[in-house]
Predicted model as a PDB file, atoms N, CA, C, CB and O in Angstrom, pLDDT in the B-factor column:
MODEL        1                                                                  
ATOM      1  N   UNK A   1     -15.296  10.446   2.066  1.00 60.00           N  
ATOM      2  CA  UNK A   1     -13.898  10.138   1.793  1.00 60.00           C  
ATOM      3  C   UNK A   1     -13.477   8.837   2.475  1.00 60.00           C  
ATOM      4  CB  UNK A   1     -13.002  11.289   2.255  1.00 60.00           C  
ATOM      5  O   UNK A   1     -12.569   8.071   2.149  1.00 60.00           O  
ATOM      6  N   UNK A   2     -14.423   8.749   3.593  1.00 74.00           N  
ATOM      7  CA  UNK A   2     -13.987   7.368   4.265  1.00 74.00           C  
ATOM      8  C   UNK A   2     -13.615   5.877   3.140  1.00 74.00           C  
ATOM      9  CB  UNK A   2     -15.429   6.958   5.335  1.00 74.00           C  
ATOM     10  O   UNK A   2     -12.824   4.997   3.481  1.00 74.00           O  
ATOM     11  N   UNK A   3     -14.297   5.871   1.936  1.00 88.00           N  
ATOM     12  CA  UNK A   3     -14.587   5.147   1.508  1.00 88.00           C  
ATOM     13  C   UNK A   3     -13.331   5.014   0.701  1.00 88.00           C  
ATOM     14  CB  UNK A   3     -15.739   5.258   1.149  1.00 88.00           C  
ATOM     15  O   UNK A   3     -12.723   3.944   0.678  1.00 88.00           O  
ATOM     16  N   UNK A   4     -12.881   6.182  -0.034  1.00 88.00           N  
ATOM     17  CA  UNK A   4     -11.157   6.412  -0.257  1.00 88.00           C  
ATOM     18  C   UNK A   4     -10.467   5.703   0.412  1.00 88.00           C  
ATOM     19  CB  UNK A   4     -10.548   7.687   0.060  1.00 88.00           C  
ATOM     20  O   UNK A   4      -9.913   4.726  -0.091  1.00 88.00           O  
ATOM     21  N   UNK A   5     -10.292   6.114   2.082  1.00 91.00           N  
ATOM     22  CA  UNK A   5      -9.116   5.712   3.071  1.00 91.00           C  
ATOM     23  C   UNK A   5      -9.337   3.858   2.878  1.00 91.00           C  
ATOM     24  CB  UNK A   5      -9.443   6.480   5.059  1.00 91.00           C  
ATOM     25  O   UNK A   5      -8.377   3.093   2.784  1.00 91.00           O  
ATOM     26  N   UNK A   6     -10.825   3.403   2.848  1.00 92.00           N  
ATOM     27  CA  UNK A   6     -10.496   1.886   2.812  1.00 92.00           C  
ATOM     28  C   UNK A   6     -10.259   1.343   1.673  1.00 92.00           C  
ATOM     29  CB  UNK A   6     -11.431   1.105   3.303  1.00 92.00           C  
ATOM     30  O   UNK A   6      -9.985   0.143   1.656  1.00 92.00           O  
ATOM     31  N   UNK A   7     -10.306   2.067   0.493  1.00 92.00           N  
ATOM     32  CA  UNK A   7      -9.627   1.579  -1.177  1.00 92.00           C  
ATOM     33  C   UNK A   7      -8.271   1.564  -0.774  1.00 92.00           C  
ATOM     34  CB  UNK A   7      -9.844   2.789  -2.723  1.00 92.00           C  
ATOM     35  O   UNK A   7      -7.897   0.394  -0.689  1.00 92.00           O  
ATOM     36  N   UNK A   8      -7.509   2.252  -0.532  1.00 93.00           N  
ATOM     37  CA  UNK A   8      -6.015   2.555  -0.187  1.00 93.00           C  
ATOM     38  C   UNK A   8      -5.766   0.890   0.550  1.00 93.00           C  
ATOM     39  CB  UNK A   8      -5.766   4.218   1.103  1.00 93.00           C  
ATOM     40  O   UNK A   8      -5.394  -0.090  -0.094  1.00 93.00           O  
ATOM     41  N   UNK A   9      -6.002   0.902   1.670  1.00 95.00           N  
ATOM     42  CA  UNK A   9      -6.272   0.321   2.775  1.00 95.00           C  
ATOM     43  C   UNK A   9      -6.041  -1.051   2.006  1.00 95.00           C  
ATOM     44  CB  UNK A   9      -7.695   0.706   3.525  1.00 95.00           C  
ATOM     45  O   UNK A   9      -4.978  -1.639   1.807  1.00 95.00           O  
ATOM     46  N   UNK A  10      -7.334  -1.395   1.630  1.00 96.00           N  
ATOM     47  CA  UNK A  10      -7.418  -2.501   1.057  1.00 96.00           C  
ATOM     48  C   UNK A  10      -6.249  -3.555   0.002  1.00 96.00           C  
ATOM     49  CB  UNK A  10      -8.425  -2.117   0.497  1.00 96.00           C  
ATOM     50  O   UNK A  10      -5.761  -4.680  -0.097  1.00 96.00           O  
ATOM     51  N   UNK A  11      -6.292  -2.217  -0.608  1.00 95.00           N  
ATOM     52  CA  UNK A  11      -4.985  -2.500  -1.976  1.00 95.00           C  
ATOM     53  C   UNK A  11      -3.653  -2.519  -1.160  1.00 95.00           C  
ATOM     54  CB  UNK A  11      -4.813  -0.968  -3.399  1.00 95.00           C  
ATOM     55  O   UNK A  11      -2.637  -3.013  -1.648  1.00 95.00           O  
ATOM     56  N   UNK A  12      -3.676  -1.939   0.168  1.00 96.00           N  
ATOM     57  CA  UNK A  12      -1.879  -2.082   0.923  1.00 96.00           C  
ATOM     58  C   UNK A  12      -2.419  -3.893   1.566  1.00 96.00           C  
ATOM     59  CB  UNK A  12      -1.310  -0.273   2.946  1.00 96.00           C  
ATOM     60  O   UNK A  12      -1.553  -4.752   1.393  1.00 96.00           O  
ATOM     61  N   UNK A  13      -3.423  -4.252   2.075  1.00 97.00           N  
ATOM     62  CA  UNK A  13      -3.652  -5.638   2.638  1.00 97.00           C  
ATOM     63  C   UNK A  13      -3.469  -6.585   1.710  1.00 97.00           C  
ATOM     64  CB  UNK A  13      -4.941  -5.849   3.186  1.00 97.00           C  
ATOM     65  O   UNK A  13      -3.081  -7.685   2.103  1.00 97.00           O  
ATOM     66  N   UNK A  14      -3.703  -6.369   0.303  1.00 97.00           N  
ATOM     67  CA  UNK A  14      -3.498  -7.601  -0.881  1.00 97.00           C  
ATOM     68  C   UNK A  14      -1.845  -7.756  -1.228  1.00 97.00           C  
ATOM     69  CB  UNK A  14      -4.418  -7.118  -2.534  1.00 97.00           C  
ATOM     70  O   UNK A  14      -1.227  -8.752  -1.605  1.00 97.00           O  
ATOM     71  N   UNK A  15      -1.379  -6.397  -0.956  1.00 97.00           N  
ATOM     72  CA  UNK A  15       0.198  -6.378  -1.187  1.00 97.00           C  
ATOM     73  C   UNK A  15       0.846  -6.476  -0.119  1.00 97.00           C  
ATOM     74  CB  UNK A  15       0.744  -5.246  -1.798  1.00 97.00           C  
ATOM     75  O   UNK A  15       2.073  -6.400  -0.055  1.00 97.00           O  
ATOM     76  N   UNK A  16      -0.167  -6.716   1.145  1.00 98.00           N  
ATOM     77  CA  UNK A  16       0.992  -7.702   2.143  1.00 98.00           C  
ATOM     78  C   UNK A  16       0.540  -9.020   2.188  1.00 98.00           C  
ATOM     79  CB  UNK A  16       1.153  -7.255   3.835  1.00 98.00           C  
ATOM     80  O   UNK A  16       1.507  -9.756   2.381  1.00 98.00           O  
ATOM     81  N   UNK A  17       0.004  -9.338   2.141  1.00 98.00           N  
ATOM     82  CA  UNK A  17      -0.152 -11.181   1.704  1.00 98.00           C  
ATOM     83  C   UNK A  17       0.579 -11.233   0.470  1.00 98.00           C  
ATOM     84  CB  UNK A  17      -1.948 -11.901   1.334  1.00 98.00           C  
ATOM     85  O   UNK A  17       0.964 -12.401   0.526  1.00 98.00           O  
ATOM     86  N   UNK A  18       1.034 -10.782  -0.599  1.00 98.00           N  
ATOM     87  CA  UNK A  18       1.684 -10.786  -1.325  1.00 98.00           C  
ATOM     88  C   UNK A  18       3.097 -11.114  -0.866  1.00 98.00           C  
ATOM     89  CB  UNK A  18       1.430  -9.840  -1.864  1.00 98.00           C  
ATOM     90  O   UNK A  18       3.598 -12.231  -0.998  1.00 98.00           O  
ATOM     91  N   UNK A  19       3.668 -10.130  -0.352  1.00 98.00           N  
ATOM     92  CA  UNK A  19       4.722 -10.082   0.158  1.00 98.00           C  
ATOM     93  C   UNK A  19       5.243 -11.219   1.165  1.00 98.00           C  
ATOM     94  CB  UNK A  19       4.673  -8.977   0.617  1.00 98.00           C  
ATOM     95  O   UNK A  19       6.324 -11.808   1.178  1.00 98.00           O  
ATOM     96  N   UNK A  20       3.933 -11.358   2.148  1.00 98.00           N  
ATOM     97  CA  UNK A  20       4.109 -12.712   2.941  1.00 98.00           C  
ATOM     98  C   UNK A  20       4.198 -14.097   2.194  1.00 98.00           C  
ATOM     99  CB  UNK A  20       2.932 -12.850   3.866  1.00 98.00           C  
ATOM    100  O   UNK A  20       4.472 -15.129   2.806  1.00 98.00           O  
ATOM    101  N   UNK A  21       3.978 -14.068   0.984  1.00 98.00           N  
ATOM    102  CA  UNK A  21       3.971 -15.305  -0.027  1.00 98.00           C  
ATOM    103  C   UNK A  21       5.050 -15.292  -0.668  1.00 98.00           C  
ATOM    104  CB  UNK A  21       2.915 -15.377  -1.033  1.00 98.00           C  
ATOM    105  O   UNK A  21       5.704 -16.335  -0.650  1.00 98.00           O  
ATOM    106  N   UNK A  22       5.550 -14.180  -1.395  1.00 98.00           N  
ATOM    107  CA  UNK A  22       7.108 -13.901  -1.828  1.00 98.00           C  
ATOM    108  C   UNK A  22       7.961 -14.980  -0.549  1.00 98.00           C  
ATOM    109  CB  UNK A  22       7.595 -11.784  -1.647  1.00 98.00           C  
ATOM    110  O   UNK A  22       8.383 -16.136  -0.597  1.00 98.00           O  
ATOM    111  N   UNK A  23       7.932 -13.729   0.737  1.00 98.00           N  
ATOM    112  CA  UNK A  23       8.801 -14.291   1.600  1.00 98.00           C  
ATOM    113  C   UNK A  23       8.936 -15.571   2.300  1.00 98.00           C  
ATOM    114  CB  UNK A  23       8.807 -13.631   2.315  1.00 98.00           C  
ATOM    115  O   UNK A  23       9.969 -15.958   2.846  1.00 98.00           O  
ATOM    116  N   UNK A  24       7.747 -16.243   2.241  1.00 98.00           N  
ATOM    117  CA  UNK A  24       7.548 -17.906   2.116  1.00 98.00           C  
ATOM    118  C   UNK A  24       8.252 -18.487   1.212  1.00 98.00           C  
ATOM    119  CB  UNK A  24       6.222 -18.379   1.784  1.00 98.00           C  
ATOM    120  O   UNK A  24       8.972 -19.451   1.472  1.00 98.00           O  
ATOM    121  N   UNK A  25       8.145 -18.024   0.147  1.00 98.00           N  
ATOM    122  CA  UNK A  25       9.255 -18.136  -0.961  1.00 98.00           C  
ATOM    123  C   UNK A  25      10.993 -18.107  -1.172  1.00 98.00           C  
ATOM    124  CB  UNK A  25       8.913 -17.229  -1.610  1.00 98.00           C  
ATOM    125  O   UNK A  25      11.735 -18.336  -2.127  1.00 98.00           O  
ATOM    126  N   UNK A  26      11.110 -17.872  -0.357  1.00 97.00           N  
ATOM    127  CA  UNK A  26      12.031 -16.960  -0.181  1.00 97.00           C  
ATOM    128  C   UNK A  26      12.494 -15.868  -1.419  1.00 97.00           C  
ATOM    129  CB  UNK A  26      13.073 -17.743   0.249  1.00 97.00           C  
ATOM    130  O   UNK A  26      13.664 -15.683  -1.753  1.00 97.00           O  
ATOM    131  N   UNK A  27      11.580 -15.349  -1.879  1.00 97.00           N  
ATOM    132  CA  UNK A  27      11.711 -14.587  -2.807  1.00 97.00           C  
ATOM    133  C   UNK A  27      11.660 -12.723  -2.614  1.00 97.00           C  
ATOM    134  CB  UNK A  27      10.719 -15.176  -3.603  1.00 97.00           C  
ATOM    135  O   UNK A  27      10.759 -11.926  -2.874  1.00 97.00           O  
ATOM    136  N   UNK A  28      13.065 -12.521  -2.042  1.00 97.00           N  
ATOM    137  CA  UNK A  28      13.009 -11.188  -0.564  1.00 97.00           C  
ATOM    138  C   UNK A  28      13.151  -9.777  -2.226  1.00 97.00           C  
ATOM    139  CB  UNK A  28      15.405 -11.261   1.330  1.00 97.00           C  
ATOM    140  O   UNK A  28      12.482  -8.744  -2.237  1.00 97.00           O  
ATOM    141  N   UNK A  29      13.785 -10.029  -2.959  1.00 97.00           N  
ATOM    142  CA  UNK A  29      13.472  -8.520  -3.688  1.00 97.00           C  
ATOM    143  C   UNK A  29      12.416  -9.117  -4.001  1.00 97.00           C  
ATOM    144  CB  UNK A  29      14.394  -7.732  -4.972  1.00 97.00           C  
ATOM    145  O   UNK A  29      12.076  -9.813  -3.044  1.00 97.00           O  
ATOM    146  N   UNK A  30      11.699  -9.211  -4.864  1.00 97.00           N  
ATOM    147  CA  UNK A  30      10.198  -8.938  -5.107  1.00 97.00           C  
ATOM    148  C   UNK A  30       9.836  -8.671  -4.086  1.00 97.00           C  
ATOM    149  CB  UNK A  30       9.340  -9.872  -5.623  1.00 97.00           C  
ATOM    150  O   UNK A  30       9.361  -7.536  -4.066  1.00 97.00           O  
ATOM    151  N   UNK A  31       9.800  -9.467  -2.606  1.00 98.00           N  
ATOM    152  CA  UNK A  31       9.197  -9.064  -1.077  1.00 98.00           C  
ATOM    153  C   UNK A  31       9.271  -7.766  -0.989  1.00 98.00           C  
ATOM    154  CB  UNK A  31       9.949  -9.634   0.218  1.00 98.00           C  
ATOM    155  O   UNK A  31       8.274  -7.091  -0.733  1.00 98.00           O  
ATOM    156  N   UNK A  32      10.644  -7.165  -1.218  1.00 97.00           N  
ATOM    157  CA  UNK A  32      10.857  -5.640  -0.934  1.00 97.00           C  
ATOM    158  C   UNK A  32      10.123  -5.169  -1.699  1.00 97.00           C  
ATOM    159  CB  UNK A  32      12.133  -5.002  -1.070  1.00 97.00           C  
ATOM    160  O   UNK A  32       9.374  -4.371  -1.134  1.00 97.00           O  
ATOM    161  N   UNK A  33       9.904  -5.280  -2.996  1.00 97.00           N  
ATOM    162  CA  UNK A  33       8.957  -4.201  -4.020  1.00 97.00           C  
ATOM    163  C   UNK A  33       7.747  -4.291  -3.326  1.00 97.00           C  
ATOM    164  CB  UNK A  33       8.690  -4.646  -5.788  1.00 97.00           C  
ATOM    165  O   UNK A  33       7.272  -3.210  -2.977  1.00 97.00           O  
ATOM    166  N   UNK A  34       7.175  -5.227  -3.058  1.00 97.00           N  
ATOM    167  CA  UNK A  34       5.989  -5.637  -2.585  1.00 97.00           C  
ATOM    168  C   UNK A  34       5.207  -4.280  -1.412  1.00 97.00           C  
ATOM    169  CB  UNK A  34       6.392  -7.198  -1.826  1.00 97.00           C  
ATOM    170  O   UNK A  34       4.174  -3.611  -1.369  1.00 97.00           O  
ATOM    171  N   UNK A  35       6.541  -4.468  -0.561  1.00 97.00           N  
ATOM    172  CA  UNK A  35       6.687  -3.829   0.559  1.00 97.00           C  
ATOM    173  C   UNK A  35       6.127  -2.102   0.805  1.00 97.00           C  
ATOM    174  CB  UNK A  35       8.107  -4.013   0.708  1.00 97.00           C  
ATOM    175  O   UNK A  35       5.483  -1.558   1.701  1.00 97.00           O  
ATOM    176  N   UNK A  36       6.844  -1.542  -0.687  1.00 96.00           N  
ATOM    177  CA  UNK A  36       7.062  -0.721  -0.653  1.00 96.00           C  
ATOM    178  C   UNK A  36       5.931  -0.038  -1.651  1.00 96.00           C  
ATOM    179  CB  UNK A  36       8.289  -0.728  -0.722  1.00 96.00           C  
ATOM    180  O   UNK A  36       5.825   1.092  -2.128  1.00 96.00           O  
ATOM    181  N   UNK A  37       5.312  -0.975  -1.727  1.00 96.00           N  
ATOM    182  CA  UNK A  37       4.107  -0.810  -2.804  1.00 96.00           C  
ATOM    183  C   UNK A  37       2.748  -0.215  -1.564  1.00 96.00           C  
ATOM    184  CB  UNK A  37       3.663  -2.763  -3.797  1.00 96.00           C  
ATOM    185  O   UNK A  37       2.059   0.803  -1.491  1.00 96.00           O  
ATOM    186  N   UNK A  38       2.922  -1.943  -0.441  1.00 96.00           N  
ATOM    187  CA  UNK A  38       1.922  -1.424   0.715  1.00 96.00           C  
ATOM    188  C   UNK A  38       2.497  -0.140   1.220  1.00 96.00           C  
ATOM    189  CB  UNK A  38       1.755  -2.506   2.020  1.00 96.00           C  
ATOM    190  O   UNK A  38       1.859   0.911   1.151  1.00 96.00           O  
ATOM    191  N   UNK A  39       3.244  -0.188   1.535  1.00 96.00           N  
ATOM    192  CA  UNK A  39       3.898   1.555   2.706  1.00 96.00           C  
ATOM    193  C   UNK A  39       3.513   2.990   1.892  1.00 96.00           C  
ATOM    194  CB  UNK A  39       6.283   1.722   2.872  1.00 96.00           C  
ATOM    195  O   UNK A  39       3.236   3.946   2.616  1.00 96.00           O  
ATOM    196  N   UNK A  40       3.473   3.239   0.092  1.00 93.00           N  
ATOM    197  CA  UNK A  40       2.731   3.881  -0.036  1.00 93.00           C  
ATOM    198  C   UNK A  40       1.343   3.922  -0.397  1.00 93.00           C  
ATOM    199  CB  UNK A  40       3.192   4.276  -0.415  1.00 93.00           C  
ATOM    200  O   UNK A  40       0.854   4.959  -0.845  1.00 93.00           O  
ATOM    201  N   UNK A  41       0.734   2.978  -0.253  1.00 94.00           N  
ATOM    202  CA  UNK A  41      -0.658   2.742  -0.182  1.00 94.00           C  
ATOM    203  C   UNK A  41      -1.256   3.294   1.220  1.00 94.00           C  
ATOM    204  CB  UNK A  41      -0.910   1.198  -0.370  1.00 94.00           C  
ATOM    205  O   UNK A  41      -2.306   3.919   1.365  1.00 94.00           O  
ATOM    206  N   UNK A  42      -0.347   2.914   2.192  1.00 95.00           N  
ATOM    207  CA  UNK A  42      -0.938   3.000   3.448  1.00 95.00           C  
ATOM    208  C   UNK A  42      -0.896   4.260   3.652  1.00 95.00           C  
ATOM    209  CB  UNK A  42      -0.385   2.265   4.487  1.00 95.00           C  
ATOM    210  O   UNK A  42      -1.907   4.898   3.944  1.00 95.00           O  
ATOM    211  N   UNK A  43       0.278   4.791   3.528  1.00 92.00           N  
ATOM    212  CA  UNK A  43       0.430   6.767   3.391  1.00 92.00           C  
ATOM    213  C   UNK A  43      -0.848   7.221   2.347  1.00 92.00           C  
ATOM    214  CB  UNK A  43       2.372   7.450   2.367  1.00 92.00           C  
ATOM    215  O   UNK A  43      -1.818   7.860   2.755  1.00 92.00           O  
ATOM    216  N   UNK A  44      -0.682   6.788   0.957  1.00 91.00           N  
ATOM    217  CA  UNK A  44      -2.075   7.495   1.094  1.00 91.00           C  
ATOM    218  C   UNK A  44      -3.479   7.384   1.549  1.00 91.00           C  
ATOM    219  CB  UNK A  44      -2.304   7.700   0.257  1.00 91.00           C  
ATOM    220  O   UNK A  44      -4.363   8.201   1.291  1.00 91.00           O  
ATOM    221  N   UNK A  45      -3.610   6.303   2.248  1.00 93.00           N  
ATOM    222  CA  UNK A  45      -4.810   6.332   2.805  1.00 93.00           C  
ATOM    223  C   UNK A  45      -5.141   7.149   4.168  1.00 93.00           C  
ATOM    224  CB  UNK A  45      -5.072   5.062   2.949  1.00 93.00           C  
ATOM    225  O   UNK A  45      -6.200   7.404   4.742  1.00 93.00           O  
ATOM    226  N   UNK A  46      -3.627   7.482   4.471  1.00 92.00           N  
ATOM    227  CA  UNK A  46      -3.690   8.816   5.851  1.00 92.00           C  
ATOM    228  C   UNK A  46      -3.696  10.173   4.703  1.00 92.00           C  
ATOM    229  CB  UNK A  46      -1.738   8.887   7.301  1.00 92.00           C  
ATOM    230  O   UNK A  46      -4.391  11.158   4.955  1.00 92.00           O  
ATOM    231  N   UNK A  47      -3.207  10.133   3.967  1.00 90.00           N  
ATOM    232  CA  UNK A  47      -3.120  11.678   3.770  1.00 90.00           C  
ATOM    233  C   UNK A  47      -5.108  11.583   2.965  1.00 90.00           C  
ATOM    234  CB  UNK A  47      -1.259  12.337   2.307  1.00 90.00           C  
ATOM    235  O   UNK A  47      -5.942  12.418   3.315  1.00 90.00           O  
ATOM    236  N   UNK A  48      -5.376  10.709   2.180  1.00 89.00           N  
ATOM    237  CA  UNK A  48      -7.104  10.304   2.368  1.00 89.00           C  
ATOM    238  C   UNK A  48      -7.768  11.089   3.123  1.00 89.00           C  
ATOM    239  CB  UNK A  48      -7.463   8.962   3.012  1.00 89.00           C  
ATOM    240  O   UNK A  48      -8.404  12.112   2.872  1.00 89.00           O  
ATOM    241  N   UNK A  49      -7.474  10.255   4.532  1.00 90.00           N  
ATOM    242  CA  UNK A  49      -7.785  10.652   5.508  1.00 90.00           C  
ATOM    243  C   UNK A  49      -7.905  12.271   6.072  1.00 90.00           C  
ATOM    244  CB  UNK A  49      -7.104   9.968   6.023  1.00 90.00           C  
ATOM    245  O   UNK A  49      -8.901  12.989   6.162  1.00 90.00           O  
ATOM    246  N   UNK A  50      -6.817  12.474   6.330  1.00 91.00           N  
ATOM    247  CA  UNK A  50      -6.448  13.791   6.797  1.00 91.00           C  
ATOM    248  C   UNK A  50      -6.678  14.855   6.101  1.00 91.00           C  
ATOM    249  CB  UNK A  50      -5.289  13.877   7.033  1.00 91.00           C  
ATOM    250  O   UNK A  50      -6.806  15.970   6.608  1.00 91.00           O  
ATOM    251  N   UNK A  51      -6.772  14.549   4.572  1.00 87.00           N  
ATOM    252  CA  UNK A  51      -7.194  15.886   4.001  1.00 87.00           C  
ATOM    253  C   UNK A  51      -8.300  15.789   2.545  1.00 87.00           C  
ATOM    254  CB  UNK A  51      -5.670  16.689   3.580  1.00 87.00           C  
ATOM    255  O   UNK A  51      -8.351  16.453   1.509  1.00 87.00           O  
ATOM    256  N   UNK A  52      -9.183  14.510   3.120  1.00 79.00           N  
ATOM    257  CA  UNK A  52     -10.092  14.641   2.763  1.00 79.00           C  
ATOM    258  C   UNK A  52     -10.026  14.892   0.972  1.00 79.00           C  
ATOM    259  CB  UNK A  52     -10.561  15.542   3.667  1.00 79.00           C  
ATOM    260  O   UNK A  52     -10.873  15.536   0.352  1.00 79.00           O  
ATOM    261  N   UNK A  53      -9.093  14.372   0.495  1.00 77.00           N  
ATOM    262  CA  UNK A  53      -8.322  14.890  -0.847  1.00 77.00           C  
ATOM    263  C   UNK A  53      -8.368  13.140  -1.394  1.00 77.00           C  
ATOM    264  CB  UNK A  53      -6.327  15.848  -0.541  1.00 77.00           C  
ATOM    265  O   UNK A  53      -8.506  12.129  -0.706  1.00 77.00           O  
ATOM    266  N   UNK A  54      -8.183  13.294  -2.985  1.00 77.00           N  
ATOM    267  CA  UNK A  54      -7.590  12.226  -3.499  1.00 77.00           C  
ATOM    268  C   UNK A  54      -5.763  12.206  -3.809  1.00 77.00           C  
ATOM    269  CB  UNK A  54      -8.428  12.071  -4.754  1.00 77.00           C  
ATOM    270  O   UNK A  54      -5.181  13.061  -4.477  1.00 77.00           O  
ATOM    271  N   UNK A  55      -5.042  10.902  -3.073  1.00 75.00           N  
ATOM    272  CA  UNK A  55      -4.003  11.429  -2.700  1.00 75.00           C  
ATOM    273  C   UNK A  55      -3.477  11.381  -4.142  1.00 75.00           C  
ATOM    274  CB  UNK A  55      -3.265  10.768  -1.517  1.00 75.00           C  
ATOM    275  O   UNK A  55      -3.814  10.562  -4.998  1.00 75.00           O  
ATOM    276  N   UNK A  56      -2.598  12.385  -4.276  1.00 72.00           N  
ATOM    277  CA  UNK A  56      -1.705  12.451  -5.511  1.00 72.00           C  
ATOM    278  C   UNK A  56      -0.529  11.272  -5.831  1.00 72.00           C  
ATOM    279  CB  UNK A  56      -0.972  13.806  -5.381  1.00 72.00           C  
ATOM    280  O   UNK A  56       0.060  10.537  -5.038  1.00 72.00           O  
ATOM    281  N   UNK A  57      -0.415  11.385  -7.354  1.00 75.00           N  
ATOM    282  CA  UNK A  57       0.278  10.807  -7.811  1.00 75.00           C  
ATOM    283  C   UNK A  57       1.979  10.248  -7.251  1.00 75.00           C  
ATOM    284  CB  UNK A  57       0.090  11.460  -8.721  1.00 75.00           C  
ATOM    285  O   UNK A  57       2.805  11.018  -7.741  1.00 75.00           O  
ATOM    286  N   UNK A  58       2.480   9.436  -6.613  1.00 69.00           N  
ATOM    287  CA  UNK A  58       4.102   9.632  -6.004  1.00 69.00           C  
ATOM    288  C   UNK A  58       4.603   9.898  -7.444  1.00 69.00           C  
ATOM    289  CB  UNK A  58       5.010   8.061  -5.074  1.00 69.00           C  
ATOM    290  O   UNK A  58       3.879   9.813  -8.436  1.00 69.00           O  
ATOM    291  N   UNK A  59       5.626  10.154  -7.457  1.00 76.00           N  
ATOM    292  CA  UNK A  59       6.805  10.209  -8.493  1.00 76.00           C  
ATOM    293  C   UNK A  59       7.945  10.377  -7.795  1.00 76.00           C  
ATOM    294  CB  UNK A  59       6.734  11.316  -9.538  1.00 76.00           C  
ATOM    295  O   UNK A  59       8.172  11.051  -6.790  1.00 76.00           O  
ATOM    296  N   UNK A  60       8.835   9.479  -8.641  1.00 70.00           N  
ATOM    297  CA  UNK A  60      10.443   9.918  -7.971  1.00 70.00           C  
ATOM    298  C   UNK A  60      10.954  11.221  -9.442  1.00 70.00           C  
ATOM    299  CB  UNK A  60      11.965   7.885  -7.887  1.00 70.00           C  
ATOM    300  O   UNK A  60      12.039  11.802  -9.403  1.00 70.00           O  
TER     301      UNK A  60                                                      
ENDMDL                                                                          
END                                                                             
């Protein structure tokens, strides 16, 4: 599963250089989407982690 937690991982690191390029930009909503794209990437690469699971789908 380790290999899960660093797919997650990975895909939240491309969407913060993202975000750091937006905000060079000054381009702050897209920054925020950006943002919020890494923060659940990074959650699922703990719940990955922790339960050894593929993390499920978010939905609002």
């Amino acid at each position: 599963m380790l290999d899960k937690v660093e797919y997650w991982l990975d895909l939240a690191d491309e969407d913060l250089l993202t975000a750091k390029a937006l905000f060079a930009k000054e381009r702050f909503l897209h920054m925020g989407f950006f943002c919020h794209l890494l923060v659940e990437k990074a959650l699922k690469a703990v719940v990955a982690s922790v339960t050894s699971e593929i993390p499920p789908k978010i939905t609002i």
